[in-house]
Backbone atoms as SQL, in Angstrom:
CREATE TABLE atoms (id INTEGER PRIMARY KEY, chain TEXT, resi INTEGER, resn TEXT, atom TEXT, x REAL, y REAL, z REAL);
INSERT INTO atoms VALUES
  (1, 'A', 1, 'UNK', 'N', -10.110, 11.226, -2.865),
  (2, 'A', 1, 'UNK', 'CA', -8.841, 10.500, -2.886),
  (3, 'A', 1, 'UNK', 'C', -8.697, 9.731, -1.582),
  (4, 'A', 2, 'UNK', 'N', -8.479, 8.552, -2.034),
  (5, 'A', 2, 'UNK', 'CA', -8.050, 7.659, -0.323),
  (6, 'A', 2, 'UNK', 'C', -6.255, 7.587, -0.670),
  (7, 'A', 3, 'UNK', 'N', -5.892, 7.268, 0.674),
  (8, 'A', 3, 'UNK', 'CA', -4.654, 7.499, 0.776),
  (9, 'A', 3, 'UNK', 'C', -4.403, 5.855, 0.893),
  (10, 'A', 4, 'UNK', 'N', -3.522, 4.721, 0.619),
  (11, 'A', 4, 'UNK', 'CA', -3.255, 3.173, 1.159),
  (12, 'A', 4, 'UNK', 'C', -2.327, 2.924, 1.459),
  (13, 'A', 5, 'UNK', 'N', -2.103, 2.765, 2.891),
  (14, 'A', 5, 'UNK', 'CA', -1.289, 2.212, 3.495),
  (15, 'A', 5, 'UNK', 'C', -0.573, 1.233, 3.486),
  (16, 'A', 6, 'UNK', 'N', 0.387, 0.326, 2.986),
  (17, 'A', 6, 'UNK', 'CA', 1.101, -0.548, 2.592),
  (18, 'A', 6, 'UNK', 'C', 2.627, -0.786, 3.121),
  (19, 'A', 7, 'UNK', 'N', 2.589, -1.296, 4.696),
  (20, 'A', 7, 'UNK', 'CA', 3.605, -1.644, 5.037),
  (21, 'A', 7, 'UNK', 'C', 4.547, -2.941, 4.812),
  (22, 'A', 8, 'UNK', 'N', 5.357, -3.048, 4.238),
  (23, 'A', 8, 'UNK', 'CA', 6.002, -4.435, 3.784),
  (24, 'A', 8, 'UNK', 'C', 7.366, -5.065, 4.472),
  (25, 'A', 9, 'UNK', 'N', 7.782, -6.052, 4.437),
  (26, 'A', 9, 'UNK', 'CA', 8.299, -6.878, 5.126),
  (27, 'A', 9, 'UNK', 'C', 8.939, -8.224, 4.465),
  (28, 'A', 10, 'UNK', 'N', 9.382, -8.532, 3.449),
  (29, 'A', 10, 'UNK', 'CA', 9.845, -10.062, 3.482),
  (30, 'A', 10, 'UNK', 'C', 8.289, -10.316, 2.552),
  (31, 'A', 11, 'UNK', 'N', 7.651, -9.365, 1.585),
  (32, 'A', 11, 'UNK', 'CA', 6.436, -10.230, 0.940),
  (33, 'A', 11, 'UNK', 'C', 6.286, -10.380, -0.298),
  (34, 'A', 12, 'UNK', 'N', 7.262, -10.494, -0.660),
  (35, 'A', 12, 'UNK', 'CA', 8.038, -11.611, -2.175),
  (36, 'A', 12, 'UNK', 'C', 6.913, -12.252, -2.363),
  (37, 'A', 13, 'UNK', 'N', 6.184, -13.140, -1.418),
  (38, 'A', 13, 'UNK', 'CA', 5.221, -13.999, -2.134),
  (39, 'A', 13, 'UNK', 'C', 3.697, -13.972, -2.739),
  (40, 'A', 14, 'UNK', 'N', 3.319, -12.652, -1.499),
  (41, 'A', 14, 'UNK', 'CA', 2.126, -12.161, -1.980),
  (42, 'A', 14, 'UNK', 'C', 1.911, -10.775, -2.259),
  (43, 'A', 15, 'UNK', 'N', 3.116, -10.347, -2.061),
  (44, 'A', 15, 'UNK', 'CA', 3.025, -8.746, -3.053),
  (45, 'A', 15, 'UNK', 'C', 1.934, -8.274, -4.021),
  (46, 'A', 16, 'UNK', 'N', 2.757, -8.834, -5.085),
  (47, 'A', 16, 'UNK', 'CA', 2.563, -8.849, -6.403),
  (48, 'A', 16, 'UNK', 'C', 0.461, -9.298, -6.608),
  (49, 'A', 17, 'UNK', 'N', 0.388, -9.742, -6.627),
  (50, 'A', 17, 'UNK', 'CA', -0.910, -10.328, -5.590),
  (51, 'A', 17, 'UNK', 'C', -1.707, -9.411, -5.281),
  (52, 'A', 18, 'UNK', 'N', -1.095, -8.490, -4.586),
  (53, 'A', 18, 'UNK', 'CA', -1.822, -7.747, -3.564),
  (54, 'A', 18, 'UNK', 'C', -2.048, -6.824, -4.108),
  (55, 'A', 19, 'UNK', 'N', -1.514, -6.194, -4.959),
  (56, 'A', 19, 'UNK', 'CA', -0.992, -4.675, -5.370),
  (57, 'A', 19, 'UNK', 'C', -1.987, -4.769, -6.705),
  (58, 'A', 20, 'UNK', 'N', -1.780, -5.930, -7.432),
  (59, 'A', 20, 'UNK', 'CA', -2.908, -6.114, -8.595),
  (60, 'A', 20, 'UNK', 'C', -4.217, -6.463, -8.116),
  (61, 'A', 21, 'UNK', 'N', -4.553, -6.475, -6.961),
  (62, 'A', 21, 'UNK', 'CA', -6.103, -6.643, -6.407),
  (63, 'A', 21, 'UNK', 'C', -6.555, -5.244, -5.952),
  (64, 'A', 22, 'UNK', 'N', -5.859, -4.250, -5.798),
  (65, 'A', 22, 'UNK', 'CA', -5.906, -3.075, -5.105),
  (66, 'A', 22, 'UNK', 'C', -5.870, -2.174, -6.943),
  (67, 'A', 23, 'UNK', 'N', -5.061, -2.778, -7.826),
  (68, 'A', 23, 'UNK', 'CA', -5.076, -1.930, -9.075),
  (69, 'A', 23, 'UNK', 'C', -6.785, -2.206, -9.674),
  (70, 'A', 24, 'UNK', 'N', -7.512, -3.438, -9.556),
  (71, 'A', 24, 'UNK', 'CA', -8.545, -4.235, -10.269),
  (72, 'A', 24, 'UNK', 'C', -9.165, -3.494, -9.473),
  (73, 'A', 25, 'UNK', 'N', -9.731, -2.300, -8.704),
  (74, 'A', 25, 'UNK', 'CA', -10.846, -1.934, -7.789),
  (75, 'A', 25, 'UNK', 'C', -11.662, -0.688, -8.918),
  (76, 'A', 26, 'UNK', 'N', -12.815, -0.929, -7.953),
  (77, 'A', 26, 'UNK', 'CA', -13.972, -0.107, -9.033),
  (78, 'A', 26, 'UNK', 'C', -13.766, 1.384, -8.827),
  (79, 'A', 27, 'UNK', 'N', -13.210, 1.364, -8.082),
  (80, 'A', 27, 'UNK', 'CA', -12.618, 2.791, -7.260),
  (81, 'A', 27, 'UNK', 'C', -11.474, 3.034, -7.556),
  (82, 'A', 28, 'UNK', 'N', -11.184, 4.371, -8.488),
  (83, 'A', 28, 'UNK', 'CA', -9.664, 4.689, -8.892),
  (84, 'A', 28, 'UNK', 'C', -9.059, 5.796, -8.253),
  (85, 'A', 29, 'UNK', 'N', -9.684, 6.810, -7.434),
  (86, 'A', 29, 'UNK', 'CA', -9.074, 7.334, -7.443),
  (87, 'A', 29, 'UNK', 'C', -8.471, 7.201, -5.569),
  (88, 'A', 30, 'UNK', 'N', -6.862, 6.697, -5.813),
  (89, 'A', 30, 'UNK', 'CA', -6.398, 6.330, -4.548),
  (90, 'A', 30, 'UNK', 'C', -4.816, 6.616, -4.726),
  (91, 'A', 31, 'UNK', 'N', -3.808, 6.322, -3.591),
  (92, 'A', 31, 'UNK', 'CA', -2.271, 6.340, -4.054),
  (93, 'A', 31, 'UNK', 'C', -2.047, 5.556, -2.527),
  (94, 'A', 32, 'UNK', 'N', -1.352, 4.306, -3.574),
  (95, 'A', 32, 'UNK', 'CA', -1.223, 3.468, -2.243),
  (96, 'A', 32, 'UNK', 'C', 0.671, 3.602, -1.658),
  (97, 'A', 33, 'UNK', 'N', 0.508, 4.033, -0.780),
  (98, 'A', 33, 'UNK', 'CA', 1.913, 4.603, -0.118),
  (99, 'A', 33, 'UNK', 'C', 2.553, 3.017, 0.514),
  (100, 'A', 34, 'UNK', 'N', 3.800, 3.110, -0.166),
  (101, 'A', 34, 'UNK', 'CA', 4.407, 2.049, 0.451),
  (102, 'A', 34, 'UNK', 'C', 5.675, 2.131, 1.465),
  (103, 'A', 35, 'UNK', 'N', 5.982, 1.530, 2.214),
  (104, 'A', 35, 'UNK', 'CA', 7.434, 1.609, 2.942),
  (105, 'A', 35, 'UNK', 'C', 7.731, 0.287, 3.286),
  (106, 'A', 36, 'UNK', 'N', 9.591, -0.040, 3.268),
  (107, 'A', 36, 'UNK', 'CA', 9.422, -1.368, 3.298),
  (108, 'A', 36, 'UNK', 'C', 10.239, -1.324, 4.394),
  (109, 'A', 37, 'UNK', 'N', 10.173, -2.215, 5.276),
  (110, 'A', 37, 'UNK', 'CA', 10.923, -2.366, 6.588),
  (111, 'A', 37, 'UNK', 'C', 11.865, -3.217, 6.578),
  (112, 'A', 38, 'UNK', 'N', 12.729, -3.412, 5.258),
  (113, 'A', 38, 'UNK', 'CA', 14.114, -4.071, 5.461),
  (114, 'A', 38, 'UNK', 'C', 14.166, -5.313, 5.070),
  (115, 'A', 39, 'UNK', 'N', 13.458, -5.542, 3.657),
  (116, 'A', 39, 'UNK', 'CA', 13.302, -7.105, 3.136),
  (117, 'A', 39, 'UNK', 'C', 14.501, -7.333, 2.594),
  (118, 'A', 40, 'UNK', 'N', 14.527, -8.573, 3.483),
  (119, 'A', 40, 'UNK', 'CA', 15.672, -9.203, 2.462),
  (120, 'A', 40, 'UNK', 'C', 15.458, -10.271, 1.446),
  (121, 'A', 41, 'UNK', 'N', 13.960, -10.184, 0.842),
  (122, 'A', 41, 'UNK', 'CA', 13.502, -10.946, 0.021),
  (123, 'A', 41, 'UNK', 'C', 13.707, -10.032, -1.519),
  (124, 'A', 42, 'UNK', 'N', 12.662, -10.427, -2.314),
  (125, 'A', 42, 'UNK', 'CA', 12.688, -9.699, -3.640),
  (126, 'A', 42, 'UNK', 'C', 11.434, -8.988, -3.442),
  (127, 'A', 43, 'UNK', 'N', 11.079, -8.703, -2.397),
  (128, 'A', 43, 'UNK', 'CA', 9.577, -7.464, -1.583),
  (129, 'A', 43, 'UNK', 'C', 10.036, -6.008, -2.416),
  (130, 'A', 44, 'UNK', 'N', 11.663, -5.371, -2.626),
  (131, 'A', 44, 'UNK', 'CA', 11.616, -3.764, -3.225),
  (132, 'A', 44, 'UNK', 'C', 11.595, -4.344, -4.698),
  (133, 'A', 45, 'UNK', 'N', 12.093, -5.414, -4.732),
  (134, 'A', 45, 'UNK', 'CA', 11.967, -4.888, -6.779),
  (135, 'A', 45, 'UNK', 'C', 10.713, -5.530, -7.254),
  (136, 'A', 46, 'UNK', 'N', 9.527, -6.347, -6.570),
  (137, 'A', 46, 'UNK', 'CA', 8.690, -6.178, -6.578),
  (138, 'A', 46, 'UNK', 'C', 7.679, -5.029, -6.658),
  (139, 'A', 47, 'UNK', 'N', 8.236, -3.831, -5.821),
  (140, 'A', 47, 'UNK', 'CA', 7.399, -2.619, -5.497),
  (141, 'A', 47, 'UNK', 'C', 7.848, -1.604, -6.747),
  (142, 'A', 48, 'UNK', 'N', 9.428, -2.155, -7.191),
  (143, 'A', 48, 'UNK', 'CA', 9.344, -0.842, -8.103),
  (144, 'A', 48, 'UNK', 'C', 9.326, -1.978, -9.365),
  (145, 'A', 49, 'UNK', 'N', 9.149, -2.889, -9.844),
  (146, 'A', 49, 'UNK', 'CA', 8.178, -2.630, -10.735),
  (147, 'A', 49, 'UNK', 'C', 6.857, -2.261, -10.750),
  (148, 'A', 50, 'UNK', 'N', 5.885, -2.848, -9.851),
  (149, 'A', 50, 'UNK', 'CA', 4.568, -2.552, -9.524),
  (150, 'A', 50, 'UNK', 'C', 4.728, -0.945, -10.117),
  (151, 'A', 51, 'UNK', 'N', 5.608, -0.084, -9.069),
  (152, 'A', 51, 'UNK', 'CA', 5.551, 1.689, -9.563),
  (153, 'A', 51, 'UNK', 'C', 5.575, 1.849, -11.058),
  (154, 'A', 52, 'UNK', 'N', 6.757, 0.767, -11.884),
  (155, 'A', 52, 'UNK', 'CA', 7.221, 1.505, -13.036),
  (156, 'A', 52, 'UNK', 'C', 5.380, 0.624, -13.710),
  (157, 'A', 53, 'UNK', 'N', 5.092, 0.074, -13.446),
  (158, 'A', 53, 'UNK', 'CA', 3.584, -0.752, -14.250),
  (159, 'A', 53, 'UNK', 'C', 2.319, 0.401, -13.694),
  (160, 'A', 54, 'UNK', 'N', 2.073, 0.885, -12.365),
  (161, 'A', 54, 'UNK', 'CA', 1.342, 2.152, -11.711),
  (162, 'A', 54, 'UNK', 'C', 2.008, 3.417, -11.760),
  (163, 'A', 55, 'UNK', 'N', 2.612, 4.072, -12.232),
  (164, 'A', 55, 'UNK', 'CA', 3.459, 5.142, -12.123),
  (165, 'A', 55, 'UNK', 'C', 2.490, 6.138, -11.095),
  (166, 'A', 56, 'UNK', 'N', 1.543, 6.105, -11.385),
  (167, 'A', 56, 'UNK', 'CA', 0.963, 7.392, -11.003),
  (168, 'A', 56, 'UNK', 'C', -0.079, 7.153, -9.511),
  (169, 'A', 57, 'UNK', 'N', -0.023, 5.592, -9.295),
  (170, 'A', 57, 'UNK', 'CA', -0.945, 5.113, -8.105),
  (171, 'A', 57, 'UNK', 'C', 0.275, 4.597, -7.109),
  (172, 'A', 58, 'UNK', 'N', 1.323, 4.489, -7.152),
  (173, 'A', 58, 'UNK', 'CA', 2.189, 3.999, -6.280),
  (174, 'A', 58, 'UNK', 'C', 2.932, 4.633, -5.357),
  (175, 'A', 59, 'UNK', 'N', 3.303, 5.342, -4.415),
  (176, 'A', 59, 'UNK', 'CA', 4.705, 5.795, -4.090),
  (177, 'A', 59, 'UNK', 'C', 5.704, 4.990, -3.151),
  (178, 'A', 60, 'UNK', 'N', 6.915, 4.983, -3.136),
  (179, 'A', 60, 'UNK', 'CA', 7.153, 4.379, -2.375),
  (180, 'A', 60, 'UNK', 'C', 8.320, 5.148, -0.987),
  (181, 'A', 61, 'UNK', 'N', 8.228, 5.292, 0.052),
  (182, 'A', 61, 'UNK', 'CA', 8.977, 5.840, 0.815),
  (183, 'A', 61, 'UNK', 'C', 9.844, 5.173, 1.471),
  (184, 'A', 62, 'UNK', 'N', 10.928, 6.230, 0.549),
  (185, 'A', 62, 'UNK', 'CA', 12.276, 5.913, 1.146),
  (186, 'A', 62, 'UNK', 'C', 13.102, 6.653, 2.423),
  (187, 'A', 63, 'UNK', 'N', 12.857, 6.510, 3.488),
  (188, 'A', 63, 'UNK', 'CA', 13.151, 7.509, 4.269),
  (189, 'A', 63, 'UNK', 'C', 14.427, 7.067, 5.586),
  (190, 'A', 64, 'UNK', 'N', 15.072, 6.049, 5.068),
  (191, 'A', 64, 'UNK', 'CA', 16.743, 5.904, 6.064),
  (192, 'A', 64, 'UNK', 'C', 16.276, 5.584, 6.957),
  (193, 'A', 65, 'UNK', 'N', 14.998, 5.061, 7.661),
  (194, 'A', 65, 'UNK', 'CA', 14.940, 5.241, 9.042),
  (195, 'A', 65, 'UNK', 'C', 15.163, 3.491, 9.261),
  (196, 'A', 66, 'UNK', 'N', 15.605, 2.635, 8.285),
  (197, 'A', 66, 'UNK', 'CA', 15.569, 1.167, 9.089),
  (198, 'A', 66, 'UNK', 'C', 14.347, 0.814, 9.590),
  (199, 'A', 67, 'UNK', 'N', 14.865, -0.599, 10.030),
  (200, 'A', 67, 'UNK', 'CA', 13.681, -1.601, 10.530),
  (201, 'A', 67, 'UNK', 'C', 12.728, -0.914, 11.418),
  (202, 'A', 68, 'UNK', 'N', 11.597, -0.470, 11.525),
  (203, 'A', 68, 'UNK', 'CA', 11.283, -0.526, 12.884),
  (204, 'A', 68, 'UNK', 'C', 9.780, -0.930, 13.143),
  (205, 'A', 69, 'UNK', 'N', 9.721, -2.148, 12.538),
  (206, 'A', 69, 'UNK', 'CA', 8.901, -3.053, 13.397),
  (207, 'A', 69, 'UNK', 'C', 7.379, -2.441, 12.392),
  (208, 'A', 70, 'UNK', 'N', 6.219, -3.859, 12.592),
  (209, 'A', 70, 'UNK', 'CA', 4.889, -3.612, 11.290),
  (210, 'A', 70, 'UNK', 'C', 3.924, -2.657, 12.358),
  (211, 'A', 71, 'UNK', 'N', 4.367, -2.094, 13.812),
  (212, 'A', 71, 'UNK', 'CA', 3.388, -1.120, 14.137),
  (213, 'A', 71, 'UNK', 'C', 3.983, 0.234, 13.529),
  (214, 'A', 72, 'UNK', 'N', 5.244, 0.047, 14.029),
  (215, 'A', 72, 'UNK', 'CA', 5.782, 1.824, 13.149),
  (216, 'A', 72, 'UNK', 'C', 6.324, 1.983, 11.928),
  (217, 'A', 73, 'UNK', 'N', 6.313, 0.824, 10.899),
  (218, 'A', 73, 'UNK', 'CA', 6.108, 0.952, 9.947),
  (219, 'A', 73, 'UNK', 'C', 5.052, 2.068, 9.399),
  (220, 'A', 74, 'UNK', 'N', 3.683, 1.204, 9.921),
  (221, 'A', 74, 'UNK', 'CA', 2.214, 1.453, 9.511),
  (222, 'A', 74, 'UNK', 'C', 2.325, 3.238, 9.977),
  (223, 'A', 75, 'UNK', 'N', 2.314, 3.592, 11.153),
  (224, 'A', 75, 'UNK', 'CA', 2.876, 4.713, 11.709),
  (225, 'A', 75, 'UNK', 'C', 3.531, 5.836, 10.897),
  (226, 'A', 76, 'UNK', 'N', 4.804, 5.119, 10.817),
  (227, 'A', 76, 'UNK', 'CA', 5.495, 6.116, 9.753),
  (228, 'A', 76, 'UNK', 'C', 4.728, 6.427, 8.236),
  (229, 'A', 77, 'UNK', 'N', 3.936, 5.537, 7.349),
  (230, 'A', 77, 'UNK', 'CA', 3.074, 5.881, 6.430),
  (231, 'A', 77, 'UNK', 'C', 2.252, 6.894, 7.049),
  (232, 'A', 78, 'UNK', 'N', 1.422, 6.795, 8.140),
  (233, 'A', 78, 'UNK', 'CA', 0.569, 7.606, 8.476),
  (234, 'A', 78, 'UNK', 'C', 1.344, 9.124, 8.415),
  (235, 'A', 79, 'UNK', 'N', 2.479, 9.375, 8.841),
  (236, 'A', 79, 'UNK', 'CA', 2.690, 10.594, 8.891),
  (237, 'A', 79, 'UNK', 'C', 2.810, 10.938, 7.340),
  (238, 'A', 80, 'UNK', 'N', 3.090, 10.114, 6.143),
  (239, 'A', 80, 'UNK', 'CA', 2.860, 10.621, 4.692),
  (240, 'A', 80, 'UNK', 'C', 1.869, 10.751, 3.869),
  (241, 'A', 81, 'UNK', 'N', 0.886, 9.949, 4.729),
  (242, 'A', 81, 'UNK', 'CA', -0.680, 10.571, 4.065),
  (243, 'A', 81, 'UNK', 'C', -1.170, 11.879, 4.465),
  (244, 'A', 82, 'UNK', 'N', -1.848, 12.370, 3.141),
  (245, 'A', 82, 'UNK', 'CA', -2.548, 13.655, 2.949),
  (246, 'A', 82, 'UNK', 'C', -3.862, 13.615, 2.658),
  (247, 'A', 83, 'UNK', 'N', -4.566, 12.710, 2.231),
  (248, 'A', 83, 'UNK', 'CA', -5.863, 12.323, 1.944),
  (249, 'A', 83, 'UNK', 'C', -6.716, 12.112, 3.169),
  (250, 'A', 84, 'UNK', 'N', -8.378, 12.901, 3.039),
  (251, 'A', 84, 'UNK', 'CA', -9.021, 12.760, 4.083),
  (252, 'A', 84, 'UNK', 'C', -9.535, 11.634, 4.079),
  (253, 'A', 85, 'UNK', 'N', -9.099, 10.336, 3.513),
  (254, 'A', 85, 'UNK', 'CA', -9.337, 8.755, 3.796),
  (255, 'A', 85, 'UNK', 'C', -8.386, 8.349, 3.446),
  (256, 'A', 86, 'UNK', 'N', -7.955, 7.161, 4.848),
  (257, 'A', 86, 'UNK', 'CA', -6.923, 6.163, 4.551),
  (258, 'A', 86, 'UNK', 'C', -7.595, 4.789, 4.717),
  (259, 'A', 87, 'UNK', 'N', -6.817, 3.816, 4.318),
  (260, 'A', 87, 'UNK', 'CA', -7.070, 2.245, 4.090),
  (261, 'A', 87, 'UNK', 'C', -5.555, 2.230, 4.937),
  (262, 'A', 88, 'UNK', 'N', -5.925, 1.220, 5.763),
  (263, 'A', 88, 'UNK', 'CA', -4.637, 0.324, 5.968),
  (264, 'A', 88, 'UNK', 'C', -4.482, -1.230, 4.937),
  (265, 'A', 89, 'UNK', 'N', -3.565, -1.773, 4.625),
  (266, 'A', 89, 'UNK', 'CA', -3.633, -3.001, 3.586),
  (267, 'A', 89, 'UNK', 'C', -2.327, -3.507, 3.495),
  (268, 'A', 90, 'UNK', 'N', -2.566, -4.946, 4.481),
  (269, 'A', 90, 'UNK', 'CA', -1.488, -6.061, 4.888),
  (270, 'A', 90, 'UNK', 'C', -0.660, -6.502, 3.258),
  (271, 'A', 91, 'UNK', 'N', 0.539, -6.949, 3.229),
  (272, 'A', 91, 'UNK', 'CA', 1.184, -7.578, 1.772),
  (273, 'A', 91, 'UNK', 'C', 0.502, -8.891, 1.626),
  (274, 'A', 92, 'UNK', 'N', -0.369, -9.576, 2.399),
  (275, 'A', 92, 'UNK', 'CA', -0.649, -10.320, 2.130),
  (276, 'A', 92, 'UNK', 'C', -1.865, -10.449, 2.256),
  (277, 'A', 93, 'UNK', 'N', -3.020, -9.648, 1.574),
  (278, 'A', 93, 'UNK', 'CA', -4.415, -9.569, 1.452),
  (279, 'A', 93, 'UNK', 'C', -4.621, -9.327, 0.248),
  (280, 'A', 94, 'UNK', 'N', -5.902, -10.062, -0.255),
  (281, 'A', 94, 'UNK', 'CA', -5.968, -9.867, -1.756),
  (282, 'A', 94, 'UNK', 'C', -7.682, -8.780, -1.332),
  (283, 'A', 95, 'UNK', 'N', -7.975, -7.971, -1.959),
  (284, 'A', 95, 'UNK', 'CA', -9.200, -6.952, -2.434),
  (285, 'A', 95, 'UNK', 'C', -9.933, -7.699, -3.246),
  (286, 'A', 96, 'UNK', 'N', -11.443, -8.090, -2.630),
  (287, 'A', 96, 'UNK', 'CA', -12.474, -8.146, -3.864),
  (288, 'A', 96, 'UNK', 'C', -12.594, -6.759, -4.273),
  (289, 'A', 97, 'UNK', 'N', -13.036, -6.860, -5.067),
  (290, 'A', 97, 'UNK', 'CA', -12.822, -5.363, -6.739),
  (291, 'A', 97, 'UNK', 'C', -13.826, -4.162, -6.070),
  (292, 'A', 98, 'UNK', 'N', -14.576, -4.643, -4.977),
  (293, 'A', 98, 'UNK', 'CA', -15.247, -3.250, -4.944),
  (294, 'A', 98, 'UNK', 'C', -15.031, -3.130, -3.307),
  (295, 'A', 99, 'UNK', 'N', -13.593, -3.300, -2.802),
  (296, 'A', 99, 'UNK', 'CA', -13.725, -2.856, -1.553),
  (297, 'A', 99, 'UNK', 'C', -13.490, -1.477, -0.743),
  (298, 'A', 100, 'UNK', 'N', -13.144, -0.612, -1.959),
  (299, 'A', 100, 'UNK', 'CA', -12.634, 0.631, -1.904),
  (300, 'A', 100, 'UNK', 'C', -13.933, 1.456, -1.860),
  (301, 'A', 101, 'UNK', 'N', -14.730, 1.237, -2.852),
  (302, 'A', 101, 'UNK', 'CA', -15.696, 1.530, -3.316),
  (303, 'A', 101, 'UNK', 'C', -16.422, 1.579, -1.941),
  (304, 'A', 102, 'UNK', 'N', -16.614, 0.614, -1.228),
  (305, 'A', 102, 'UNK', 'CA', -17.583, 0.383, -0.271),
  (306, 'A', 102, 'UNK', 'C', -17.545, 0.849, 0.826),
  (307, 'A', 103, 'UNK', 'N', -16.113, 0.644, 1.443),
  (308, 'A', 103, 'UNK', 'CA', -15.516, 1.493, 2.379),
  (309, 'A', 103, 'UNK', 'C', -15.645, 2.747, 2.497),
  (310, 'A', 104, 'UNK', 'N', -15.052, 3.245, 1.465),
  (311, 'A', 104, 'UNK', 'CA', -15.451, 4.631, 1.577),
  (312, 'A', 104, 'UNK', 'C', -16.929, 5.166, 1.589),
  (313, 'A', 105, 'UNK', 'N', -18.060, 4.379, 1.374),
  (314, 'A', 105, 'UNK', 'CA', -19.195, 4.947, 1.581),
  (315, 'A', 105, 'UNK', 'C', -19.627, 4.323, 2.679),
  (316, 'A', 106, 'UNK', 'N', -19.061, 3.475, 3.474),
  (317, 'A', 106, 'UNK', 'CA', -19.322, 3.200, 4.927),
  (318, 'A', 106, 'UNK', 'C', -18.443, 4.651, 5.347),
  (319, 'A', 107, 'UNK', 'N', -17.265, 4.620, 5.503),
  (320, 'A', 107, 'UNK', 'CA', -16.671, 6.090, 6.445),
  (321, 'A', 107, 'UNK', 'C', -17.040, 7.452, 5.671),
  (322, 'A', 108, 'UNK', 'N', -17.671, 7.421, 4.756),
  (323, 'A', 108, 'UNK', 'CA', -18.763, 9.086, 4.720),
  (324, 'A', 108, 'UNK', 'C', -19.868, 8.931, 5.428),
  (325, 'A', 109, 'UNK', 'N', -20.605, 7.509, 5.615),
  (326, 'A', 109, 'UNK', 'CA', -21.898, 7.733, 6.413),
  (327, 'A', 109, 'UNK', 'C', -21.895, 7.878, 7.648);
């Protein structure tokens, strides 16, 4: 299991995008953890549909703590992963289909 990091921000535009390049991977078994740092775009109902379309690959954390910035964003995910592999993954990067796949057999070797 890899754990994916997904800090968001205002990414209404390439969300959606992103999240279906990360679903298209040759590699399934993952749960990409999201937290959003206070969009005032359409970035959360983006994420919960993505959840209600992934139910079972998505989570998203809701945790009161406000803005605080795309280093402790990323940060605060880290303290909700449990998986002995994480991915970090910007809202605005698209995944060729086997990058999960690959990664992870670069960080086992």
């Amino acid at each position: 299991m890899i754990d994916i990091l997904l800090a968001t921000y205002n990414g209404s535009k390439f969300l959606k995008n992103q999240i279906d390049s990360i679903s298209s991977q040759t590699y399934k078994d993952y749960l990409i953890l999201v937290r959003d740092d206070g969009s005032t775009d359409n970035t959360l109902n983006i994420i919960k549909t993505c959840i209600a379309k992934y139910p079972d690959r998505i989570k998203l954390i809701e945790d009161g703590k406000g803005r605080l910035g795309p280093a402790h964003n990323f940060a605060n995910l880290l303290n909700h992963a449990q998986s002995n592999y994480i991915m970090f993954c910007d809202q605005d990067d698209i995944w060729l289909p086997n990058k999960i796949e690959l990664s992870l057999k670069a960080m086992k070797e």
